[in-house]
C-alpha positions as CSV (number, residue, x, y, z in Angstrom):
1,X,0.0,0.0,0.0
2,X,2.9,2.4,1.0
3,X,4.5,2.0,-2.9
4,X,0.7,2.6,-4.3
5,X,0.5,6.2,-2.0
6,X,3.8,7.2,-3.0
7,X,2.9,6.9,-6.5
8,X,-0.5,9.0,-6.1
9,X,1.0,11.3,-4.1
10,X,4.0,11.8,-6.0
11,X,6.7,12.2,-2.9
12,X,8.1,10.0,-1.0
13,X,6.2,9.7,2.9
14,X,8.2,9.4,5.9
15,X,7.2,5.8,7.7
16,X,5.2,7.6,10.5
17,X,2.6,8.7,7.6
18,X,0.0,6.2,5.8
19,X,-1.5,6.8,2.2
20,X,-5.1,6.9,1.6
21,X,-6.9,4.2,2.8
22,X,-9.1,2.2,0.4
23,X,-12.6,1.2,1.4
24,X,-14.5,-2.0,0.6
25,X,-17.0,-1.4,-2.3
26,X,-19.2,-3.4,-0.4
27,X,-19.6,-1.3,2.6
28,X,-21.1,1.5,-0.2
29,X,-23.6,-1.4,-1.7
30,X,-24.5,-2.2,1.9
31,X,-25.1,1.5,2.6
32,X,-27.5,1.9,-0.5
33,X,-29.4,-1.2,0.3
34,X,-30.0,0.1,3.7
35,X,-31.4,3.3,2.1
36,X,-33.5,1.9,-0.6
37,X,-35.0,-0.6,2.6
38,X,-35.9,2.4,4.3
39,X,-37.4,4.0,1.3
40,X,-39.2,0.9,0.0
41,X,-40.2,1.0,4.0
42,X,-42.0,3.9,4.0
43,X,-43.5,3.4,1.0
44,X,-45.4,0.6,1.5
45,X,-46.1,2.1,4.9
46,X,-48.0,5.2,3.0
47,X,-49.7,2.9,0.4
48,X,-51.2,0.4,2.7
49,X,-52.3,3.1,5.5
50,X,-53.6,5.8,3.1
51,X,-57.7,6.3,3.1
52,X,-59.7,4.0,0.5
53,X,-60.8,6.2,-2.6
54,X,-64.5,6.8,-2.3
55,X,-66.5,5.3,-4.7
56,X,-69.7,5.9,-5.8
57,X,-72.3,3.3,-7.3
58,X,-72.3,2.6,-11.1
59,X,-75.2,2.9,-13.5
60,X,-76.9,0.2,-12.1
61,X,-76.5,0.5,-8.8
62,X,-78.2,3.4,-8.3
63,X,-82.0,2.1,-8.7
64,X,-81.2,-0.4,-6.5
65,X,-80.0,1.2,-3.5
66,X,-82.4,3.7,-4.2
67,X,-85.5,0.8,-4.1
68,X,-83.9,-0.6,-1.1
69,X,-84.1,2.8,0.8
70,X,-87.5,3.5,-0.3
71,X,-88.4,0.0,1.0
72,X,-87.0,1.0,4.4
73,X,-88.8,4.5,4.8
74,X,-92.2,2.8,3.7
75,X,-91.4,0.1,6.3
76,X,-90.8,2.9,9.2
77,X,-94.0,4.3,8.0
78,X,-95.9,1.3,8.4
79,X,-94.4,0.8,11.8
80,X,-95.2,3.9,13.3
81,X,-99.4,4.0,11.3
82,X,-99.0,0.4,13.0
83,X,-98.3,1.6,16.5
84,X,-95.6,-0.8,16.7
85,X,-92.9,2.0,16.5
86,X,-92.8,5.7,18.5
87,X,-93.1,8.4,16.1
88,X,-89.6,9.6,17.7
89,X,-88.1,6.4,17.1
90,X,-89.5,7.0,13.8
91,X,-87.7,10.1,13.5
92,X,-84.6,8.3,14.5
93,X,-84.8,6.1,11.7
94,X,-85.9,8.1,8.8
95,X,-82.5,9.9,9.7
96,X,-80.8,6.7,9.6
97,X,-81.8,5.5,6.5
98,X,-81.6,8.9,5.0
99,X,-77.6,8.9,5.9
100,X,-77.2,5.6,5.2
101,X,-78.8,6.5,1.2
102,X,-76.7,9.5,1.1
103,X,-73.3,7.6,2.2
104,X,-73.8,4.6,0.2
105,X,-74.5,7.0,-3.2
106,X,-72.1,9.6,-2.6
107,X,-68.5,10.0,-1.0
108,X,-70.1,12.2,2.1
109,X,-69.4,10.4,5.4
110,X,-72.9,10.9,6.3
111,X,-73.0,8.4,8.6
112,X,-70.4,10.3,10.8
113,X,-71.6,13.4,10.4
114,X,-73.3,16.2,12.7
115,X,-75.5,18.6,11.0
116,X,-73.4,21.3,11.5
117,X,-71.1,19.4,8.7
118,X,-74.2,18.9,6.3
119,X,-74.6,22.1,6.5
120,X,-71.5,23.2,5.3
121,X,-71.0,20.3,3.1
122,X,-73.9,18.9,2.0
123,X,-77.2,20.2,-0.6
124,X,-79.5,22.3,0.5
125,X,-82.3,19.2,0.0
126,X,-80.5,17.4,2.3
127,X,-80.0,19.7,4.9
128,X,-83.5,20.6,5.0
129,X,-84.6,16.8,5.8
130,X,-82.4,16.5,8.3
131,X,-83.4,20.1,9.6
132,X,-87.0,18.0,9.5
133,X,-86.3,15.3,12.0
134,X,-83.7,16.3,14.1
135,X,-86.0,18.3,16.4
136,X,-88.5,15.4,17.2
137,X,-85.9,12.9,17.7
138,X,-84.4,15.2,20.7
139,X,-87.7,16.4,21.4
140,X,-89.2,16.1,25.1
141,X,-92.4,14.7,24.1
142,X,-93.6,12.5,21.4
143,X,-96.2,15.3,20.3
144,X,-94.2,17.4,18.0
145,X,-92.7,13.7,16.9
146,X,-96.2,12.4,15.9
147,X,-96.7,16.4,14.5
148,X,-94.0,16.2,11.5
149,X,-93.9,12.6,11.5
150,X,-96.0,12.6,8.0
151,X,-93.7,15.6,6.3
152,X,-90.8,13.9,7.0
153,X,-91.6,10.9,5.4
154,X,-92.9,12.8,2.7
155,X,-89.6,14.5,2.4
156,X,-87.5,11.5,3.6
157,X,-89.0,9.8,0.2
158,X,-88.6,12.8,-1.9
159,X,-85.0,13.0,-1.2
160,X,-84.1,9.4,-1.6
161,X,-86.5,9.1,-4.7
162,X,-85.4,12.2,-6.5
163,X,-81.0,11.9,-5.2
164,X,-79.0,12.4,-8.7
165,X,-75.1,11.7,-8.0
166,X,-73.7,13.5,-10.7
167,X,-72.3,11.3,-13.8
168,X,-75.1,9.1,-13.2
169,X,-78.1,7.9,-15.2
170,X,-80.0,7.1,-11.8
């Protein structure tokens, strides 16, 4: 090694002084590996924690969720004509399914949210059905629930009857 440093270096070293010391390539190979781990690491990390892609229902879809959420409205409503089902519990419901249309055709989180957020988010139809049978469902008594019970039906089955997600022939 001494003869290899003297050559580079062009002058002749006292013995006390080494040349330049040559590294293994593999330490560098080793390095790079460790790096492109880390990389691959964290990518993987970010593509299998990252939030699912909303999708909303094709085409066909749409009538069917649609007829399925109709079916569960007219069901609440023959419940509560029934006796079998408070009219607040009613309310409770109609909001239920009404969320559960609006999450299953759209990429709202309806299920999870207050109506402060469809508000702010969500159409004005929406809003005002949920406006509709909020108030009962809190409500004291089970008057002004038996009061709007019959509009928000009505409007419950308007909204889920009438929804148009936007690309969609439904």
């Amino acid at each position: 090694m001494p003869a290899v440093a003297d050559r580079v270096l062009g002058a002749d070293l006292p013995e006390e002084f080494a040349g330049p010391v040559g590294y293994a390539d593999r330490w560098l190979w080793i390095a790079v590996a460790l790096a492109g781990a880390l990389v691959l690491y964290f990518l993987l990390a970010w593509w299998f924690t990252r939030p699912a892609r909303p999708r909303a229902p094709g085409r066909a879809e749409l009538p069917d969720v649609r007829r399925q959420h109709l079916d569960r409205i007219d069901r609440i409503d023959e419940r509560v004509r029934a006796g079998e089902l408070a009219a607040r519990d009613g309310h409770q419901q109609l909001s239920e399914v009404v969320r559960d249309h609006v999450a299953a055709v759209t990429p709202l989180p309806a299920r999870t949210m207050a109506l402060a957020d469809f508000r702010d988010h969500a159409p004005a139809a929406l809003v005002a059905v949920l406006e509709l049978v909020y108030p009962p469902e809190f409500a004291p008594g089970e008057e002004v629930a038996r009061d709007r019970f019959d509009l928000a039906v009505q409007q419950a089955r308007g909204l889920v009857a009438s929804w148009h997600v936007p690309g969609s022939a439904g």
